[in-house]
C-alpha positions as CSV (number, residue, x, y, z in Angstrom):
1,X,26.9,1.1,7.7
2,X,24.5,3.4,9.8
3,X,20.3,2.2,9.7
4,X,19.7,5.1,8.1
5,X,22.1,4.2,4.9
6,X,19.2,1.6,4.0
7,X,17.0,4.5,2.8
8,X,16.5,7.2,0.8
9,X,14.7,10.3,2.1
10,X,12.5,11.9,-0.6
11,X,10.4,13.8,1.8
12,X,8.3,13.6,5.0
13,X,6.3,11.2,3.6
14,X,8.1,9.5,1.3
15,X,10.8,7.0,2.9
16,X,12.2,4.6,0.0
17,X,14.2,1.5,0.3
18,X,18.1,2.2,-1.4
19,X,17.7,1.0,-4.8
20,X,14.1,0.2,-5.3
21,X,11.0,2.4,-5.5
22,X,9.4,0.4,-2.4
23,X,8.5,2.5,0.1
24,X,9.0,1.6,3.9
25,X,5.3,1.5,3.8
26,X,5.0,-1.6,2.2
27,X,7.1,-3.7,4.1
28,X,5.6,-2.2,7.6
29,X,2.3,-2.7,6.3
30,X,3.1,-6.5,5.4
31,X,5.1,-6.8,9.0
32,X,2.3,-5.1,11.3
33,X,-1.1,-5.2,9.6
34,X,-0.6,-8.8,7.8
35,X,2.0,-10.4,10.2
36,X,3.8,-11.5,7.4
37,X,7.8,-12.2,8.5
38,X,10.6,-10.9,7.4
39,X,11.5,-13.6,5.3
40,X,8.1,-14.1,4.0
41,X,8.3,-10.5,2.5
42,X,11.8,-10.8,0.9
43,X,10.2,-13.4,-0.7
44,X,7.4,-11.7,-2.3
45,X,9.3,-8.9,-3.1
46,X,12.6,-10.3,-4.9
47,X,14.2,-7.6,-5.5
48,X,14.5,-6.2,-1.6
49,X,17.6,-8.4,0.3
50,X,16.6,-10.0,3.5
51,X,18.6,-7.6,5.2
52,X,16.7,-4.3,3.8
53,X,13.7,-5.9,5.2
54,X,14.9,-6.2,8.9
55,X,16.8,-2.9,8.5
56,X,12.9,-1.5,8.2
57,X,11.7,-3.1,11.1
58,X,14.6,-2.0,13.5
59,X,13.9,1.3,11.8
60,X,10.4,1.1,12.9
61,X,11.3,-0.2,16.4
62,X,14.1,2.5,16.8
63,X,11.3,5.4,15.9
64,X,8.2,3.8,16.7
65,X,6.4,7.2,17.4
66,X,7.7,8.9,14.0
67,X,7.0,5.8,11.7
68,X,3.5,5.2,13.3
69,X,2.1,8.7,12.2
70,X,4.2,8.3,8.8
71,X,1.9,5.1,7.9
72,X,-1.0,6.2,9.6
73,X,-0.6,9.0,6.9
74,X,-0.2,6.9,4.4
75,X,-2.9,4.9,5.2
76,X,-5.6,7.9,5.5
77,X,-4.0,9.1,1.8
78,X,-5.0,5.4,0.5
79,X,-8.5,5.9,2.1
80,X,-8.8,9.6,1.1
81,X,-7.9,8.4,-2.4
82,X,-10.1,5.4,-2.8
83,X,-13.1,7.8,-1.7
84,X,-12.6,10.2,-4.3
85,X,-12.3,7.9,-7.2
86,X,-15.4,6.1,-5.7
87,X,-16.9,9.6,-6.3
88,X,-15.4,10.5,-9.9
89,X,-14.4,6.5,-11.4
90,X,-12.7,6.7,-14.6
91,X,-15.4,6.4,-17.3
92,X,-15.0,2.6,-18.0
93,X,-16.3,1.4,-14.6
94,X,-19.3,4.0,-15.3
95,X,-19.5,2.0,-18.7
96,X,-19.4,-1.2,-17.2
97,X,-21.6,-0.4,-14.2
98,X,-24.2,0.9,-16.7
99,X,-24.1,-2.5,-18.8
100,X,-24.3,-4.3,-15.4
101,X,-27.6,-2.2,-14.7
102,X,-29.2,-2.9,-17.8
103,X,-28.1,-7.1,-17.6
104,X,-30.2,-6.8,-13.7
105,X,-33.3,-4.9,-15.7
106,X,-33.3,-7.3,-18.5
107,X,-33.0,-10.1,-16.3
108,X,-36.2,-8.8,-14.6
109,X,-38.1,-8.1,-17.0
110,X,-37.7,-12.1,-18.1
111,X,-38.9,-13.0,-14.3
112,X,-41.8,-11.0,-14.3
């Protein structure tokens, strides 16, 4: 079996792991950024094999350059996204920030 039998490749920026929805993403994120092991992340996510993990990491190590921009991508998308729905939130955090604002103003108005 060749590294590269381990994945499927939707896209340039969207690497799956054979048989699951979980990006490569995920697990590098969990490797690099948390220092979580390999055996630590087949155990939160059951349904990867131990061997699926560490066929992402050598992955990673065999294309370091490649797979650094593809999560740094990812990672600007997650930040580019959480921005805009900080701009437009879905009406029910503008429902429940309102309430919030008017629980402070009562509660002020009691102090004073």
């Amino acid at each position: 079996m060749q590294l590269e039998d381990y994945f499927n490749f939707l896209s340039a920026d969207d690497i799956r792991l054979k048989g699951s929805r979980i990006g490569i993403e995920t697990i590098l994120y969990e490797h690099i950024y948390r220092s979580r092991t390999p055996e630590e992340i087949a155990q939160t996510y059951t349904s990867l094999s131990l061997e699926q993990v560490y066929a992402t990491i050598l992955y990673y190590l065999q294309n370091k350059e490649v797979v650094s921009n593809y999560i740094a991508d990812w990672l600007e998308w997650g930040h580019q996204q959480r921005k805009a729905q900080a701009l437009n939130p879905p009406p029910g955090i503008v429902r429940l920030r309102k309430i919030k604002q008017e629980k402070a103003a009562m509660e002020q108005g009691k102090g004073a």
